[in-house]
SEBA-217009 format. One record per residue (C-alpha): residue number from 1; residue in three letters; z, y, x. Coordinates in steps of 0.25 Angstrom, whole numbers. Last residue first. Layout:
N
<atom seq="NUM" type="ala" z="Z" y="Y" x="X"/>
...
***
This chain:
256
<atom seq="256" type="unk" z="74" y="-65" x="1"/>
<atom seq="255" type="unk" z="85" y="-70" x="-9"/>
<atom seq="254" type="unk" z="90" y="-56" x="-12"/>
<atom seq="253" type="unk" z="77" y="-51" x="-16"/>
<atom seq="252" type="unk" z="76" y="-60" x="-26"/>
<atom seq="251" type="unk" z="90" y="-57" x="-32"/>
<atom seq="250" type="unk" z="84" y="-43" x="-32"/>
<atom seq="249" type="unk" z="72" y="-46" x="-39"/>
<atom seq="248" type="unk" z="79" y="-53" x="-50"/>
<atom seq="247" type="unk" z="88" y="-41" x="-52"/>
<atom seq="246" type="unk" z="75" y="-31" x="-51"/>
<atom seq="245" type="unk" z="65" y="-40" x="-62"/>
<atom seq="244" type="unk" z="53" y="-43" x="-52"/>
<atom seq="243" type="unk" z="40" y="-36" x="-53"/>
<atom seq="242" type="unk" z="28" y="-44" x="-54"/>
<atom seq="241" type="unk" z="17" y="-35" x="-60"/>
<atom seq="240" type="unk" z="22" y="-20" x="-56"/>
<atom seq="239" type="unk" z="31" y="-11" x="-61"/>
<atom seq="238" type="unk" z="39" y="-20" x="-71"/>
<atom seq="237" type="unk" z="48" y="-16" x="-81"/>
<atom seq="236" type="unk" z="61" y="-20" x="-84"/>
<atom seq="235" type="unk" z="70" y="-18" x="-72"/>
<atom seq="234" type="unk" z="59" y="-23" x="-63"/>
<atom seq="233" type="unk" z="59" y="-27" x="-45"/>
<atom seq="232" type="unk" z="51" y="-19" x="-35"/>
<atom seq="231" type="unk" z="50" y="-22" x="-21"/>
<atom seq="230" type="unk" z="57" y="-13" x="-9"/>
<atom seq="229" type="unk" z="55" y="-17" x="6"/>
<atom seq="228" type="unk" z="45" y="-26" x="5"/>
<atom seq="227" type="unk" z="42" y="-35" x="18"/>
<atom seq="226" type="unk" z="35" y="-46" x="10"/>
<atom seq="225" type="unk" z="47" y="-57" x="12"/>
<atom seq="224" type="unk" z="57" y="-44" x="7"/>
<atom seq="223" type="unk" z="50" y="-44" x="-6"/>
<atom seq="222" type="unk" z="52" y="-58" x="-10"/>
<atom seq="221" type="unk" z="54" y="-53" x="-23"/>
<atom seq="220" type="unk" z="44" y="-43" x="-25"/>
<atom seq="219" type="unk" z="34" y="-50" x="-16"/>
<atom seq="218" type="unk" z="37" y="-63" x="-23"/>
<atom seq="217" type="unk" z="32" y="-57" x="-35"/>
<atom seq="216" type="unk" z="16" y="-58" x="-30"/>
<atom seq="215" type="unk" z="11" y="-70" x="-41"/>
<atom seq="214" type="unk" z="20" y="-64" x="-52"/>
<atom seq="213" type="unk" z="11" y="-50" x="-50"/>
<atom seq="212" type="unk" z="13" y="-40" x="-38"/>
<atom seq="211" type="unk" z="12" y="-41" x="-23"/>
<atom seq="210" type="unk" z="23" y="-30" x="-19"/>
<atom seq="209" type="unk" z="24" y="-26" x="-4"/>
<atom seq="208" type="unk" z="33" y="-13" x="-3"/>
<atom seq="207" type="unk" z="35" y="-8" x="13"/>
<atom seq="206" type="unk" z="43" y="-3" x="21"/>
<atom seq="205" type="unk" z="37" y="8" x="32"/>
<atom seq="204" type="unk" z="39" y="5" x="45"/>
<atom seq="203" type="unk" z="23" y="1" x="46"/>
<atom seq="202" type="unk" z="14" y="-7" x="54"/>
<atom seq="201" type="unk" z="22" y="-20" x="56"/>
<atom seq="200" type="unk" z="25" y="-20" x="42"/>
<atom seq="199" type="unk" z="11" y="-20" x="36"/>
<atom seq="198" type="unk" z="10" y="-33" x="43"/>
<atom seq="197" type="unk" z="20" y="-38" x="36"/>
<atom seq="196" type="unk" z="17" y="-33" x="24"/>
<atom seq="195" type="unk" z="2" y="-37" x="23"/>
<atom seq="194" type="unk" z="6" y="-50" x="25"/>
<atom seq="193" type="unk" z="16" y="-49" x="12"/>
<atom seq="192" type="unk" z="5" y="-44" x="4"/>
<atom seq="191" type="unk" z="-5" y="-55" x="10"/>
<atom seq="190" type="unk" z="6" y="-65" x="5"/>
<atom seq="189" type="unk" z="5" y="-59" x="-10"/>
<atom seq="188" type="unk" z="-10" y="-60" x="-10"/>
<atom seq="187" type="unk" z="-11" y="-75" x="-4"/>
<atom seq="186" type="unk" z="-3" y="-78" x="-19"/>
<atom seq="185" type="unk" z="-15" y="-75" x="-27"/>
<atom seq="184" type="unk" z="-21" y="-62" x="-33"/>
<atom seq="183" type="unk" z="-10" y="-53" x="-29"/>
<atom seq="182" type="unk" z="-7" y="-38" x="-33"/>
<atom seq="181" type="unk" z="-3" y="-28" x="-25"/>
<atom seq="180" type="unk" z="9" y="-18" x="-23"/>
<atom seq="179" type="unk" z="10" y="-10" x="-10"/>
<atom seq="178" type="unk" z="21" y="0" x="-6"/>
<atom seq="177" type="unk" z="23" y="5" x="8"/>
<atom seq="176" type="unk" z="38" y="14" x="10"/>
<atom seq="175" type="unk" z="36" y="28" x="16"/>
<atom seq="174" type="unk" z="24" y="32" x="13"/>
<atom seq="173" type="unk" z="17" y="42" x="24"/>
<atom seq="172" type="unk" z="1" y="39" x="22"/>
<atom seq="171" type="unk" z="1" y="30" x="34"/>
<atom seq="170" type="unk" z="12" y="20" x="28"/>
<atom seq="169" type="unk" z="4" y="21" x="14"/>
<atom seq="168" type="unk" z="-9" y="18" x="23"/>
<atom seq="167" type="unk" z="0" y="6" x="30"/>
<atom seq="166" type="unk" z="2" y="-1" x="18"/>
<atom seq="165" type="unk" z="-12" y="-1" x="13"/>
<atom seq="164" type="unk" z="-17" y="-4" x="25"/>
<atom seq="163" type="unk" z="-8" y="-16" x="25"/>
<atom seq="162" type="unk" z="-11" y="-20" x="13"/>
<atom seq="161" type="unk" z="-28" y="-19" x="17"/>
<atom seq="160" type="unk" z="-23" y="-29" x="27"/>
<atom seq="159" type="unk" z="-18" y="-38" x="18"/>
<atom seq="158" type="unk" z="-28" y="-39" x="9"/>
<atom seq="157" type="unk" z="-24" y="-32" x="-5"/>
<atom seq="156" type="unk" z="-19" y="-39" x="-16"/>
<atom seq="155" type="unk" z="-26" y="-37" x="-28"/>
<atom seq="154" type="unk" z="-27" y="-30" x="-41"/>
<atom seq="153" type="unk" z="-13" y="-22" x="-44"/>
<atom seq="152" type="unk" z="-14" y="-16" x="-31"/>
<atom seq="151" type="unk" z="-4" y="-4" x="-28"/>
<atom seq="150" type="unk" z="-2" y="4" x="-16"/>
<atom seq="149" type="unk" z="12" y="13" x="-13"/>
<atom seq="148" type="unk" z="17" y="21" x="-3"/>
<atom seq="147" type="unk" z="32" y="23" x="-7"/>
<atom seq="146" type="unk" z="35" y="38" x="-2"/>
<atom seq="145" type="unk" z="49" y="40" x="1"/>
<atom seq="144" type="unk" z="60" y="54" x="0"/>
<atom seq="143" type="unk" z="65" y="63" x="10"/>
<atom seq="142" type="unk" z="59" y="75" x="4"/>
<atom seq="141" type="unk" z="50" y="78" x="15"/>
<atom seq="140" type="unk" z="48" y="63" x="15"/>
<atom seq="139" type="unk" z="42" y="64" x="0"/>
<atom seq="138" type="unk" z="36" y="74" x="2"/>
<atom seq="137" type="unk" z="27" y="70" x="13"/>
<atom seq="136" type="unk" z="25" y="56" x="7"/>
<atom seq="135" type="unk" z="21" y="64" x="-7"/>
<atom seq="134" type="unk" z="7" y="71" x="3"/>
<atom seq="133" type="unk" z="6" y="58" x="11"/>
<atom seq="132" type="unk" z="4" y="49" x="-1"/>
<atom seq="131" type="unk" z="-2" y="59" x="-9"/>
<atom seq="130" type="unk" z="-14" y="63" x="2"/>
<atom seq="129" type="unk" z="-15" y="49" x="5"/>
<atom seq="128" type="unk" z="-19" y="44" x="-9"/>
<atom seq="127" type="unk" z="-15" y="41" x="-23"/>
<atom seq="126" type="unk" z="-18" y="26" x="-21"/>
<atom seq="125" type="unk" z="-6" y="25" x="-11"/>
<atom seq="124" type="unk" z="2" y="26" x="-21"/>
<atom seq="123" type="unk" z="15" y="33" x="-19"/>
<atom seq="122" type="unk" z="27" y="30" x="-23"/>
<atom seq="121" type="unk" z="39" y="41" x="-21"/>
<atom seq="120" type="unk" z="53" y="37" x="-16"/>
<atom seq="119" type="unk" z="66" y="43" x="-18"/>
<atom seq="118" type="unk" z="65" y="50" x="-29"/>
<atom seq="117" type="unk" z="75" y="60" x="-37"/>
<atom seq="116" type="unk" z="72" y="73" x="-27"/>
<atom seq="115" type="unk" z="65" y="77" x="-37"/>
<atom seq="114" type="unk" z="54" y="82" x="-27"/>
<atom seq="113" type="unk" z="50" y="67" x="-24"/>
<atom seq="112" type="unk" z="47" y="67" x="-39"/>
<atom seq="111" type="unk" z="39" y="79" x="-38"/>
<atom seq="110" type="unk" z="31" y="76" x="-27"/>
<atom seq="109" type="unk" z="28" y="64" x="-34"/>
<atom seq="108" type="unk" z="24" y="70" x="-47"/>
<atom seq="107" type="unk" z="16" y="80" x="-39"/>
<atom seq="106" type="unk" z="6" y="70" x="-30"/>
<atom seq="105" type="unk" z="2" y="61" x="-45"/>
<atom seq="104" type="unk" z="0" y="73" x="-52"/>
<atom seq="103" type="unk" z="-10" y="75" x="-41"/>
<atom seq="102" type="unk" z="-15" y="63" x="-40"/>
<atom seq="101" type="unk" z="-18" y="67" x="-55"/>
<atom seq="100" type="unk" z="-7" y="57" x="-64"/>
<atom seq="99" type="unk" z="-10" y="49" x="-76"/>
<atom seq="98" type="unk" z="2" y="46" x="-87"/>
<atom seq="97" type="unk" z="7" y="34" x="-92"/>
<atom seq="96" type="unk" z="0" y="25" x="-84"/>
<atom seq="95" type="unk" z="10" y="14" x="-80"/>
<atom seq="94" type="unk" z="5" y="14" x="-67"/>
<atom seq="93" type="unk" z="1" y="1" x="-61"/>
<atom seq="92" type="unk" z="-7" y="8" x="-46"/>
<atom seq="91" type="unk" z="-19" y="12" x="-53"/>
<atom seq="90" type="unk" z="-11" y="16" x="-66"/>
<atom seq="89" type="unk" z="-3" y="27" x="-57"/>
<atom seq="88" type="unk" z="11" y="24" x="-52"/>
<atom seq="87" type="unk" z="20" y="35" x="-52"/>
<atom seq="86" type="unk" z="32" y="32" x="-43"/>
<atom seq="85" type="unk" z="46" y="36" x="-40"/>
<atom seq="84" type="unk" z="54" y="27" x="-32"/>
<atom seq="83" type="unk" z="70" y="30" x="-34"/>
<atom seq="82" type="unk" z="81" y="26" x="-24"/>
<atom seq="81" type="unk" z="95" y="22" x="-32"/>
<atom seq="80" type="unk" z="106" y="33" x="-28"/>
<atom seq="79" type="unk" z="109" y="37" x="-41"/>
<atom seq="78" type="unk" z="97" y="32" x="-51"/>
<atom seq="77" type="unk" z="101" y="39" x="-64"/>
<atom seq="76" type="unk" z="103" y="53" x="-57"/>
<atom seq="75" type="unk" z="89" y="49" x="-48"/>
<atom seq="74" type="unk" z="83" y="46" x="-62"/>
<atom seq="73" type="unk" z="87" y="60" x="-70"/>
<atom seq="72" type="unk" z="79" y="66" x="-57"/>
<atom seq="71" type="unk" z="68" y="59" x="-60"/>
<atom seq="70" type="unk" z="67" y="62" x="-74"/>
<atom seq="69" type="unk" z="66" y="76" x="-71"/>
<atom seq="68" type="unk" z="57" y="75" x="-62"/>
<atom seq="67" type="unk" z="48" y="67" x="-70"/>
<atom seq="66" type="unk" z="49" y="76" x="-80"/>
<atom seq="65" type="unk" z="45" y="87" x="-73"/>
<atom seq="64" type="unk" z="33" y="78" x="-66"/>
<atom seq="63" type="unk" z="28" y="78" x="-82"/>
<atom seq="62" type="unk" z="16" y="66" x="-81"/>
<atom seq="61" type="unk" z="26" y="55" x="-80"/>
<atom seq="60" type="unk" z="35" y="59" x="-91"/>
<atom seq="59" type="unk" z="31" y="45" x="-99"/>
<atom seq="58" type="unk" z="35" y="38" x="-86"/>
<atom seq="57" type="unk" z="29" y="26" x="-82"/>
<atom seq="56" type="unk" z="21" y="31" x="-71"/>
<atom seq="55" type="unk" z="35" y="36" x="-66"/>
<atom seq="54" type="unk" z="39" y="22" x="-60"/>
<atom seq="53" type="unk" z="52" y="26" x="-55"/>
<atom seq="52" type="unk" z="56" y="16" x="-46"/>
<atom seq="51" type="unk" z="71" y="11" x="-42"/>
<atom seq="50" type="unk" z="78" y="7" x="-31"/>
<atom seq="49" type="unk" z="88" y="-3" x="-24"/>
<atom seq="48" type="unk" z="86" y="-13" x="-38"/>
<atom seq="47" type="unk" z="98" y="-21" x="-43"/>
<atom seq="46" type="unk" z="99" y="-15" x="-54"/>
<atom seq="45" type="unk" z="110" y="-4" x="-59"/>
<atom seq="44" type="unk" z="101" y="7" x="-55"/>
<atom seq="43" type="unk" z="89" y="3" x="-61"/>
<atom seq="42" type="unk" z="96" y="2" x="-74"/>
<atom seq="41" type="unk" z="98" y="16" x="-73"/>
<atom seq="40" type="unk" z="83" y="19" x="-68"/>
<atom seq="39" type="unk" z="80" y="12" x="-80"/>
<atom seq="38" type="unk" z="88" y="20" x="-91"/>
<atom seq="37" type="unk" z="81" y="32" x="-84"/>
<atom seq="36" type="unk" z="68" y="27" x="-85"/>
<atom seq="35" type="unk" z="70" y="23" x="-102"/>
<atom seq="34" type="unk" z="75" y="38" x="-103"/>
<atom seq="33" type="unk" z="64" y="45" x="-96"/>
<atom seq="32" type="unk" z="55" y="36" x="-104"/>
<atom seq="31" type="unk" z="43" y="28" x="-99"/>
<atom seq="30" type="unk" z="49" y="18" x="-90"/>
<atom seq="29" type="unk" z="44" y="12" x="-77"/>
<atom seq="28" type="unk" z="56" y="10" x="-69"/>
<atom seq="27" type="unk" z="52" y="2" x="-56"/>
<atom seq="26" type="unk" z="63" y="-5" x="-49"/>
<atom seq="25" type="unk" z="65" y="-5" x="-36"/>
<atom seq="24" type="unk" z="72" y="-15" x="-26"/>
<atom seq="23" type="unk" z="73" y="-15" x="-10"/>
<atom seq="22" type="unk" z="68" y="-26" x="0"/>
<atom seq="21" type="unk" z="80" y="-33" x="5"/>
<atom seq="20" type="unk" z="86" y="-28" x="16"/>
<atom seq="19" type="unk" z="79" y="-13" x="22"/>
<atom seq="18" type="unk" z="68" y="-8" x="20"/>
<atom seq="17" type="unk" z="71" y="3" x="9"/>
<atom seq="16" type="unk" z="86" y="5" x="11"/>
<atom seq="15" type="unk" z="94" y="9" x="0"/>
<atom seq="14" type="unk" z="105" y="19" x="-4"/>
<atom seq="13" type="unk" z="96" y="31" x="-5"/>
<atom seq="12" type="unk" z="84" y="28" x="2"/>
<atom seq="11" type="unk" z="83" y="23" x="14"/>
<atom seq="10" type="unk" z="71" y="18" x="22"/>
<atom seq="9" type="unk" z="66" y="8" x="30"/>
<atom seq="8" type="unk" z="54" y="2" x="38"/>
<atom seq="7" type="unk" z="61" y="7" x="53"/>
<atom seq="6" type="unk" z="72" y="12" x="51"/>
<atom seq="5" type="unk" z="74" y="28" x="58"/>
<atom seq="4" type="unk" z="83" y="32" x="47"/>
<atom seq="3" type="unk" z="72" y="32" x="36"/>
<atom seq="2" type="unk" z="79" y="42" x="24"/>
<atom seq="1" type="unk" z="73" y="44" x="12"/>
***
C-alpha cells in the first residue's frame, strides 16, 4: 500500500485506486483449489484491474493452513494483479460452506495478511469495532488495505444513516468504504448516490457504492457517476444480485 500524500487514493501494485476510471474486480467464488486457480488465471487475461477471493466458497475454508497455502499458489498465478481476500458470512451473502467464531473469523484474516499474498482484506463492519481496528492495525503495519465493508440485502438505508455508516468504517481505521444495499424503487438507488457525495466531503478515504439487483445495475456501470472507486464485474459467477459480466463492464466504464 503506498498512499503518497494523495488525497482519496491508493497504490497498489500496478494500479491506482481512486484514480481514472473506477477500478474493476472480480469475485472468484469456486469451491476447489484447482477450479480457483483456473479462475484467477483467467482473471488475469480479463479486462479487470483486480481480483477477489471470495474464501466463503472454499471447500478448505475452515483449514487456515490450507488457505495459506493456496493463497500463496494464487499470488504466483496473479503476478502483479492486486488480490482482495474476503470471507463473507451468510448474514452478509456468504456462500455458507463453513461457519466461523468471531474469532475464527479475526485469525483467518491475520493469517492471510501474514502471507504476504494479499493486498487487501474485507472487513465487515457487522463483525464489530474491535476486529476492524484490531485487522486495520495489522494490516498497515504490514503495509497492506482494509476494505470496510456493510451489506444490506433487504433495503436501502436512508441517506444519512449511509453516511454514518461510511464514516464509522472511516473512524474504525478502513482504508477504502464499502457499502452494498438493496433498492426497493428507483428513489433508493439516487439516495445511495446522495449519500456519496456528501459522504465524500467528509472523508479521504475512496469509497465503494453498490445498489444491487437489475433495478440498481446502473451503479456498477455508471460507477464513476456515484463516486466509486472500484465496482465489481463477473467471469461466471456472480457475487452479488446484478453483477455485470467483466468485458461488458469495462466497455461501460469506458463510456462514462
Amino acid at each position: 500500500m503506498d498512499k503518497n500524500g494523495d488525497v482519496g487514493k491508493i497504490r497498489i501494485r500496478g494500479i491506482t485506486i481512486g484514480q481514472g476510471l473506477p477500478k474493476i474486480c472480480v469475485p472468484v467464488l469456486e469451491t476447489t483449489r484447482e477450479e480457483i486457480l483456473a479462475s484467477a488465471q483467467r482473471a488475469v487475461h480479463s479486462s479487470a484491474d483486480m481480483m477477489e477471493w471470495r474464501v466463503d466458497g472454499y471447500e478448505g475454508a475452515g483449514d487456515r493452513r490450507k488457505v495459506q497455502a493456496l493463497l500463496l499458489s494464487l499470488r504466483r498465478v496473479m503476478g502483479d494483479m492486486p488480490l482482495l481476500f474476503t470471507f463473507r458470512t451468510r448474514e452478509e451473502g456468504g456462500a455458507g460452506i463453513c461457519d466461523l467464531s468471531p474469532r475464527d473469523y479475526l485469525w483467518l484474516n491475520y493469517c492471510a495478511l501474514e502471507s504476504g499474498a494479499v493486498d487487501l482484506c474485507d472487513v465487515e463492519m457487522r463483525a464489530g469495532e474491535n476486529v476492524m481496528r484490531t485487522l486495520c492495525g495489522t494490516a498497515h503495519s504490514l503495509g497492506r488495505c482494509i476494505v470496510g465493508s456493510y451489506h444490506n440485502f433487504r433495503r436501502t438505508p436512508e441517506i444519512q444513516q449511509l453516511c454514518d455508516i461510511f464514516l464509522t468504517m472511516d473512524g474504525w481505521g478502513a482504508d477504502i468504504l464499502k457499502a452494498a444495499v438493496m433498492p426497493e424503487k428507483d428513489g433508493d438507488v439516487e439516495h445511495l448516490r446522495t449519500a456519496c457525495q456528501e459522504t465524500m466531503v467528509r472523508t479521504d478515504r475512496p469509497l465503494i457504492a453498490i445498489s444491487m439487483g437489475e433495478l440498481g445495475k446502473r451503479s456498477r456501470t455508471q460507477a464513476g457517476l456515484f463516486g466509486s472507486a472500484a465496482t465489481f464485474g463477473c467471469l461466471d459467477k456472480a457475487s452479488a444480485p446484478g453483477q455485470v459480466d467483466v468485458e461488458e463492464l469495462a466497455a461501460l466504464l469506458r463510456q462514462e
